[in-house]
Residue, then its C-alpha position, 0 to 999 in steps of 0.5 A: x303630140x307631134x306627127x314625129x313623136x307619134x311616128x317615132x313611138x312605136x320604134x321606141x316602145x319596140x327598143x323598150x321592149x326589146x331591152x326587158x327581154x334581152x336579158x332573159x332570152x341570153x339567160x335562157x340560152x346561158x342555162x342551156x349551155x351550161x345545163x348542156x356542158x354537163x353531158x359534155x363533160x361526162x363524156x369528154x372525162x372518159x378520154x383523160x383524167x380530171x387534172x388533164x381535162x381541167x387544166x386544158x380546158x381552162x388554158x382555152x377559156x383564157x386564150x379565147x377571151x384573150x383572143x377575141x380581146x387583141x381581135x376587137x382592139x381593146x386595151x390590154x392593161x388590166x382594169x382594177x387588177x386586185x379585183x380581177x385577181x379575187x374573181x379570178x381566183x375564187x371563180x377560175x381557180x377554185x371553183x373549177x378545182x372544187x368540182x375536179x378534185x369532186x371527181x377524183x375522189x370518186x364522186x360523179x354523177x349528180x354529186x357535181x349537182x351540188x355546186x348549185x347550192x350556189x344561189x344560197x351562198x350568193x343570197x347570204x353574201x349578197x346580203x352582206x357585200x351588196x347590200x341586197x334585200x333578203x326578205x320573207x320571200x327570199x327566204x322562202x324560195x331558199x328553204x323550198x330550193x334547198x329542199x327540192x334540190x337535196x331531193x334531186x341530189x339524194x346526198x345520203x345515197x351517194x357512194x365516196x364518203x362525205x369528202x366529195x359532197x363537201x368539195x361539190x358545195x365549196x365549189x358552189x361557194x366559190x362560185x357564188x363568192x366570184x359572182x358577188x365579187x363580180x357584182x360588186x366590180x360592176x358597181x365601181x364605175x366603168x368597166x370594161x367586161x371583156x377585159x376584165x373576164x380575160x385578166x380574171x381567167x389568166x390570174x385564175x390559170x396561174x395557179x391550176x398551171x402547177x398542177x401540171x405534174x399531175x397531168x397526163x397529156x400522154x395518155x389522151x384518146x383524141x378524137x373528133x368527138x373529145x376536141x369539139x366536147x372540149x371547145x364546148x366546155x373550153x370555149x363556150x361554156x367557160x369563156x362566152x359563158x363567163x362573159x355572158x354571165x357578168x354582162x346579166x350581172x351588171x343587169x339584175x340582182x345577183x341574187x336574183x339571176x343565181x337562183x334561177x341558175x337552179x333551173x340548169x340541175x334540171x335541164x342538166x337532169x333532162x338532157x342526161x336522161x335523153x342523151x345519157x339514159x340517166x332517167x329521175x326517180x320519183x323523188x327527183x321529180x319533186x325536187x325539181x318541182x319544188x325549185x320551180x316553186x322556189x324560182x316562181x317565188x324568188x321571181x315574185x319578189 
C-alpha cells in the first residue's frame, strides 16, 4: 500500500461513513418536522376553515418548490409528466383532501393519526408495484404496528361516525400510492427531483383550486403566529418535506422508510402533550411500545 492511499484512507472511510448516516440523520429531522406540523396545524385551523387552510397551504408549497426551482436555474420542462401527474394527484390532491374533508366532518384530534396506516398500505403495494420483499419479519412488524397504533388511535372511542376514520386511512392510502408511485419514478432512469416534486405539487393544486367556492379568505383572523404556522405547514413541511422525502426514497426501501414513518404519531403525541396538555392514556403507552417493537422489527430484516 502506498503512503497516498494510507493517507487518503481515513478521508475516504470518513465519506463512507458520513454517506450511511446522511439518510438517517434527514430522516430523523423529517420526523420531526412532520411529527411538529401536527401541533401546527391544530392551532393554525383555529384561525379559518380546513377548505381555506388546505387550499392556502398547498398553493405555498407549490410556489416555494417553483421558486427554489427558477432560483437554482433548473430546466422547467416537466420531467415524465404522466408520472408526476399520478403523485401528484394521489399525493397533493388527494391525500390532503382525505384528511381535510376528516376534519369537517368532525373528526380531530388523534382521528388525523390514522393516515399512518400508510406504511401498511406502502408494504402491500411495494409488494405488488416494486417487487419489494414482504417476509416473515415483515409481516410481524405490520400486525405489532397496527395493533400499537390502533391502541394510540382508540378508533372505537372516537365521536363523528365512522365517516371520518374511513377518510383518515384513505388519506393514509393516498399517501402511501404517491410514495410507491414515487418509488417506482426514481427507478426510470435520471430524474431530476426538484423538478419533479414542483410539477407534481402544480398538478396536485389544479384540482384542490375548484374548491375555492367553498373558502372563506374573508373570514381569516391573521396574526403573526398563523402566517409563520402557515409557512410552517406550507413551506416546510409540505414543500422541504416533500423534496426530503423522495430524496430518502431514492435511497431505501419504500417499505422500509414508511414504516419507521410511524415513529411521527409518536413524537406527534409527545409534543402535543407538552405544548397542547394532550397527555397518553395508558393504553397509548403501549401502542407506542408496540410500534417501537415493530420499527425495531422492520429494521432488522
Amino acid at each position: 500500500m502506498s503512503a497516498s492511499t494510507t493517507t487518503l484512507n481515513p478521508f475516504l472511510s470518513r465519506s463512507a461513513a458520513s454517506a450511511r448516516w446522511l439518510p438517517m440523520l434527514l430522516f430523523a429531522a423529517l420526523v420531526t418536522l412532520w411529527a411538529y406540523n401536527y401541533v401546527v396545524m391544530k392551532q393554525t385551523l383555529q384561525a379559518t376553515t380546513p377548505i381555506t387552510h388546505l387550499i392556502l397551504r398547498t398553493t405555498l408549497g407549490s410556489l416555494t418548490l417553483f421558486g427554489v426551482l427558477l432560483a437554482r436555474g433548473r430546466a422547467i420542462r416537466p420531467q415524465r409528466l404522466m408520472q408526476a401527474a399520478q403523485v401528484g394527484l394521489s399525493t397533493t390532491c388527494l391525500y390532503s383532501l382525505s384528511i381535510t374533508l376528516a376534519l369537517v366532518a368532525g373528526a380531530a384530534g388523534r382521528t388525523s393519526v390514522l393516515v399512518f396506516t400508510m406504511p401498511f398500505w406502502v408494504a402491500l403495494l411495494s409488494r405488488w408495484l416494486l417487487a419489494e420483499p414482504f417476509g416473515r419479519r415483515t409481516r410481524q412488524a405490520l400486525l405489532a404496528g397496527f395493533v400499537g397504533l390502533m391502541l394510540i388511535v382508540a378508533p372505537w372511542q372516537l365521536h363523528g361516525g365512522v365517516l371520518p376514520m374511513l377518510l383518515a386511512v384513505l388519506a393514509g392510502f393516498f399517501w402511501a400510492l404517491g410514495s410507491v408511485l414515487s418509488k417506482r419514478a426514481t427507478r426510470c432512469g435520471q430524474l431530476d427531483s426538484l423538478n419533479f416534486s414542483a410539477w407534481q405539487a402544480l398538478i396536485g393544486l389544479l384540482p384542490i383550486l375548484a374548491l375555492w367556492p367553498w373558502a372563506d379568505f374573508a373570514h381569516i383572523h391573521w396574526s403573526g403566529s398563523f402566517v409563520l404556522g402557515l409557512l410552517y405547514a406550507g413551506v416546510l413541511s409540505s414543500a422541504v418535506g416533500w423534496l426530503a422525502w423522495l430524496w430518502l426514497l431514492k435511497r431505501l426501501p419504500a417499505s422500509t422508510l414508511s414504516f419507521n414513518a410511524l415513529v411521527i404519531p409518536l413524537l406527534a403525541v409527545a409534543m402535543a402533550a407538552v405544548q397542547l396538555g394532550e397527555w397518553p392514556l395508558a393504553r397509548e403507552l403501549a401502542g407506542m411500545l408496540l410500534v417501537g417493537a415493530g420499527i425495531v422489527l422492520i429494521a432488522r430484516r
